[in-house]
N, C-alpha and C positions, 0 to 999 in steps of 0.2 A: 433180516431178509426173509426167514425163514416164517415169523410172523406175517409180516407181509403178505408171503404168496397163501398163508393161512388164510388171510381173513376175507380175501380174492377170492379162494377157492367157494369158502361160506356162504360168500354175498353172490357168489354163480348159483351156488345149490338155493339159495333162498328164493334168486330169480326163479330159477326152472319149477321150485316147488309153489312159486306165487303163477305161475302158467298153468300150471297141472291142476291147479285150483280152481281158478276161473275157465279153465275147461272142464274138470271136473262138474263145478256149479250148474253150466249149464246147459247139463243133464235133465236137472235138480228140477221138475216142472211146480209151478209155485202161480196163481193169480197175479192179474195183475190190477194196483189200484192206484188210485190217483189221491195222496193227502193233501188237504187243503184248510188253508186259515183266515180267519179275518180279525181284526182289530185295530191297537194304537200301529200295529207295525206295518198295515197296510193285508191288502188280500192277494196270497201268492196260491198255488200251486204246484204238485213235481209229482211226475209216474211214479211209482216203487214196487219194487215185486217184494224185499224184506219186509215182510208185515209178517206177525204169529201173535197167537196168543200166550200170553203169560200166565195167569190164573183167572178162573171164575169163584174161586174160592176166597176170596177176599172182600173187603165191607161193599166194594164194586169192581164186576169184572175188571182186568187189564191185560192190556196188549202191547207191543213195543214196533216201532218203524225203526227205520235207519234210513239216514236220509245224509248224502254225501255235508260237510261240513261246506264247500264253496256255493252250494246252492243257496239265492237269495230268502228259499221258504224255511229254510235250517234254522237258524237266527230268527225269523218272523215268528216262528212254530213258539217259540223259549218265551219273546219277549208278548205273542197276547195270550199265550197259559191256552193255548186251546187247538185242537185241528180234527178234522174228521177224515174216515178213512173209507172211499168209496171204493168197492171192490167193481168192475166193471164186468159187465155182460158180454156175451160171445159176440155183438154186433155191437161191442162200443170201441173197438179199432182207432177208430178216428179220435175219441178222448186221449186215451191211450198218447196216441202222436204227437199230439198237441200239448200238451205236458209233459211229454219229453224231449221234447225241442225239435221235432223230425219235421216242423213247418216251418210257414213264416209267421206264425202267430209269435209274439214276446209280450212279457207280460201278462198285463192286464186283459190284453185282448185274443188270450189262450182261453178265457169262459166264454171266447164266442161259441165256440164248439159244441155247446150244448146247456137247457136249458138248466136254473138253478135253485135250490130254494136253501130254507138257512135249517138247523138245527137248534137245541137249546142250547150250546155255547157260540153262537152266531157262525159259527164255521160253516160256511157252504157247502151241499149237498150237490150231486149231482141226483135232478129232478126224479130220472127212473133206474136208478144205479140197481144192482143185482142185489146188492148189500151196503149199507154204509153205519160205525162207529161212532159216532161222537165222543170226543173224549176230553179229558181236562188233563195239562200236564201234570205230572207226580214228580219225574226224575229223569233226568238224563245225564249222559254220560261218553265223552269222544272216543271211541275206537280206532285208531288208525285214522282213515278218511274220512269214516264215518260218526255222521253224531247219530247214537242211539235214545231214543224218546219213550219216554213209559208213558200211555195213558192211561188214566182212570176212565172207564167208559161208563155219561152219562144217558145215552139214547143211541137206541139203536131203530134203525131203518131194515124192514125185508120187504124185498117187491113180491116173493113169492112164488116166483114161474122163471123160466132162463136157465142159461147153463153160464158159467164163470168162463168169462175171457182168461185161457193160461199161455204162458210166456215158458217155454223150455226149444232146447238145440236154436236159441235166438233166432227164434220166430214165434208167434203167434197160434193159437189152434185153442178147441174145444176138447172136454174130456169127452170122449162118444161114448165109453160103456157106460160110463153114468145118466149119459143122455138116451139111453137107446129106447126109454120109453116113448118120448118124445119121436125118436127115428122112426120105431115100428109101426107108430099110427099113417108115416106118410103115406103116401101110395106107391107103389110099386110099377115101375115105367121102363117098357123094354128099349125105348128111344131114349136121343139122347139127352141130356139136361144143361142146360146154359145157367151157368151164376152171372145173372147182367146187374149191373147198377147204373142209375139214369137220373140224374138232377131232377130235384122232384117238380120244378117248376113245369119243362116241357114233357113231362112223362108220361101224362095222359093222352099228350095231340102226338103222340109219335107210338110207344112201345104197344099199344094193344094192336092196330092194324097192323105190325111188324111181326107179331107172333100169331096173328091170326094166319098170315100168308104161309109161316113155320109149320103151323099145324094143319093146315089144310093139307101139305105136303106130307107132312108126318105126323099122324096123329097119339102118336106115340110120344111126340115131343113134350117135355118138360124143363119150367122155368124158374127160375128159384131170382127173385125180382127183389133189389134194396133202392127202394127210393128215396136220397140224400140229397145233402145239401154238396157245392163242391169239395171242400175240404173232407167229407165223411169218404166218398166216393174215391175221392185221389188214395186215402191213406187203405181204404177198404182194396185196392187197385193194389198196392205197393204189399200187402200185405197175402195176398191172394183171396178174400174174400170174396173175391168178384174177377170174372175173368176178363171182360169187358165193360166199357163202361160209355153212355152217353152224355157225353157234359158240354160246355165252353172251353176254349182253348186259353185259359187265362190261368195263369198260374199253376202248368205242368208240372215243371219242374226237371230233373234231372230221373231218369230212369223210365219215362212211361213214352212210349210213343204214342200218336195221334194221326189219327189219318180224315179229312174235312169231308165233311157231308153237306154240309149247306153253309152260306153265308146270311146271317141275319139281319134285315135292315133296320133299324127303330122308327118306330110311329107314335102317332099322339092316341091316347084315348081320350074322347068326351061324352059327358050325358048331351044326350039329345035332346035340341033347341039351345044349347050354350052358344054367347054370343059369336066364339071365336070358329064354332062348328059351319058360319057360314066360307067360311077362307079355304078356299083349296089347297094349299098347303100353311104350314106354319115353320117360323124360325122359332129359336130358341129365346130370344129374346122378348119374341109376343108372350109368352111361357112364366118366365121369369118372375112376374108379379103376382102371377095366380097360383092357388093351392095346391102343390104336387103331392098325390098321394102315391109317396113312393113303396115299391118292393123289395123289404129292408132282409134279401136275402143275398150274399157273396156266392157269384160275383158278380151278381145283377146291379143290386144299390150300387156299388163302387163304379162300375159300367153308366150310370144312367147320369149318378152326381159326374163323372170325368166331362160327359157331354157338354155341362154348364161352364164348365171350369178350362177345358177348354177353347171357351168363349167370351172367356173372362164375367162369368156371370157365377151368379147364385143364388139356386131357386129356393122358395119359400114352400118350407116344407109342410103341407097341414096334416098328415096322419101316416104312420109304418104302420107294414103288415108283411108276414112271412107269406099269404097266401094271397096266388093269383085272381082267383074269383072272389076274394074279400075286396082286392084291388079294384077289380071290375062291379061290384055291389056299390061302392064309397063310390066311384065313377057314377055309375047311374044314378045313385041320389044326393047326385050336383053336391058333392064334398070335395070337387077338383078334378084336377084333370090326373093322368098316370102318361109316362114313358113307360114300353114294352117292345121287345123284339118276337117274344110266342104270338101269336095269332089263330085263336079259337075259329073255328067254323061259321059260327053266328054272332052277330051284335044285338045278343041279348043278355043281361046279366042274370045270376040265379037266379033273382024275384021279376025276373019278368020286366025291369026295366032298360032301355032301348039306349045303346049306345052309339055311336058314330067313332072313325077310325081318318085321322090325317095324317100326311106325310110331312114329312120334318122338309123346311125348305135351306135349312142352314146344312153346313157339308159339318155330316157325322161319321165319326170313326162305326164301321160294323163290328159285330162280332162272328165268331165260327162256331158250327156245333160239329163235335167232331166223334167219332168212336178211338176210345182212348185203351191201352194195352199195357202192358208190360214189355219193355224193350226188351228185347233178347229172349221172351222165354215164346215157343212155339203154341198156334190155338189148337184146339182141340177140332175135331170136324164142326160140332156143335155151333163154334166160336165162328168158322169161318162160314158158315152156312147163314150164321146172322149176318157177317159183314155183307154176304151177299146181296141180302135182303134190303140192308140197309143202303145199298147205294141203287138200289132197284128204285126202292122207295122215294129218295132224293134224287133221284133219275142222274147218277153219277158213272159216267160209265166204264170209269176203271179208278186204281186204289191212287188217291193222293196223298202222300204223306207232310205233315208238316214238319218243319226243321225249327 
């Protein structure tokens, strides 16, 4: 019995001292990086803040991760001998998320997040990462939950410029004294400063006249502007990186409120004189056979394909592009037609050739462009002075929120 209540007591004190740890940790502020592999075992991913270096004093640098034992990349890392370790930049938040499962991305399709290229043991890079390792397995060894990995580092990547995304009190944040070079060059502004983020697709037909209305008022006003794709934006959002945000209502999520500014209707683009430019409106189905040059950015592309599919069709796609006036250039020089909800000012493309603009005649789901928040946490004057703005803009004449 007395054993017993021994080894009770032990395995309490072990607990409390296994809490006091993991609160202890994190303190402990540490970068944060994303390792990644590719080969016979397939190409995985996983965030990690345990990364350090081992020695430089050896035939080649090494460093060690630790990387939980139940993760898919754990096992992939061992079996193709190779991983790289991309330390991430103050505005790479959204990598970050996305390889730690804080989306809906799984998988594979966790490198949608951002662009990639390979290193010399084929382990992919992230394209403008702050820093990234390349390494070859040496040794590893299970710790507890963790399997620890020794690499041998065969290439090394430095972008050169940036401050390191760090992870301590779990959250995210920048080192500023080390950064203060960088700070003192800013300018100094007795108005206030808005951190906004804006999908980069509508960010030019909306945030310049929005801030220009800001600063005529105040011209003291300053804006500190991240134009992302959705997923950067949400996690940029949840993260504090950004105190407001203009995007699509598609794939919130849980913690961000949203309040509607416009509804957007989808239209056709075509170059000018195409056959189907003489119809006053078109279905989805006249569409269908000709070349869509779609806007292969989320949550645009997945919006535009749902339309056909919806309709039990599927369009033939002849060319992606991340950018809207790429979209509109391909348009003009009769490469197909585009689905778009933005709507530019003129129906000219950058080189000057002449487009035409039809309405969908088949019933399409819209979409919302909304100003997006952080639920529960209150805006700043700043914050609300742009909401102002923004439903002035959108001629909205008071706050709608969505549910």
């Amino acid at each position: 019995m007395a054993a017993s209540a021994a080894a009770a007591e032990c395995a309490q004190e072990d607990g409390g001292l296994r809490r006091r740890f993991l609160n202890g940790m994190s303190h402990a502020a540490c970068t944060v990086n994303v390792v990644t592999t590719d080969g016979p075992a397939g190409r995985h991913g996983v965030t990690v803040s345990a990364m350090v270096s081992v020695s430089a004093d050896t035939p080649q640098p090494t460093l060690l991760v630790c990387i939980h034992h139940l993760s898919p990349i754990a096992g992939a890392v061992l079996e193709n001998g190779a991983f790289c370790v991309n330390v991430l930049r103050e505005d790479q938040t959204h990598i970050s998320e996305s390889f730690a499962g804080r989306t809906t991305a799984r998988g594979g399709s966790k490198f949608d997040c951002s662009r990639w290229t390979t290193q010399v043991t084929g382990a992919p890079r992230v394209i403008d990462a702050l820093v990234a390792f390349d390494c070859r397995v040496i040794a590893s060894e299970r710790v507890g939950s963790h399997c620890v990995v020794f690499g041998s580092v065969q290439d090394i990547f430095i972008a050169g410029g940036g401050a390191p995304l760090i992870y301590a009190n779990r959250a995210y944040g920048v080192p500023q004294r080390f950064h203060a070079q960088r700070a003192a060059a800013a300018p100094e502004v007795s108005g206030a400063t808005l951190a906004l983020g804006c999908f980069q697709i509508f960010a030019p037909y909306v945030v310049p006249a929005i801030v220009a209305r800001m600063t005529k008022l105040d011209p003291a006003f300053s804006l500190s502007l991240l134009e992302a794709d959705q997923r950067h934006l949400l996690a940029s959002l949840r993260s504090g990186e950004v105190e407001v945000a203009l995007l699509y209502d598609f794939g919130l999520g849980e913690g961000i409120g949203a309040e509607q500014l416009a509804e957007l209707v989808p239209y056709v683009l075509l170059p000018e004189g195409h056959p189907l430019a003489d119809r006053s409106a078109l279905t989805l189905e006249d569409l269908a056979s000709e070349p869509l040059i779609l806007l292969d950015v989320e949550p645009s592309r997945d919006y535009f394909l749902s339309l056909f599919r919806a309709h039990g069709l599927a369009p033939r796609i002849g060319q992606r592009t991340r950018s809207l006036e790429m979209v509109r250039g391909l348009v003009g020089h009769g490469l197909g037609y585009a689905l778009l909800a933005t709507k530019p000012a003129n129906n000219m493309s950058y080189d000057g050739r002449a487009l035409v603009t039809r309405p969908l005649a088949s019933a399409a789901a819209t979409s919302r462009l909304v100003l997006a928040t952080r639920s529960g946490v209150p805006l700043s004057p700043a914050a609300k002075g742009f909401a102002g703005h923004c439903r002035s803009f959108f001629g909205v004449s008071h706050a709608h929120a969505i549910t």
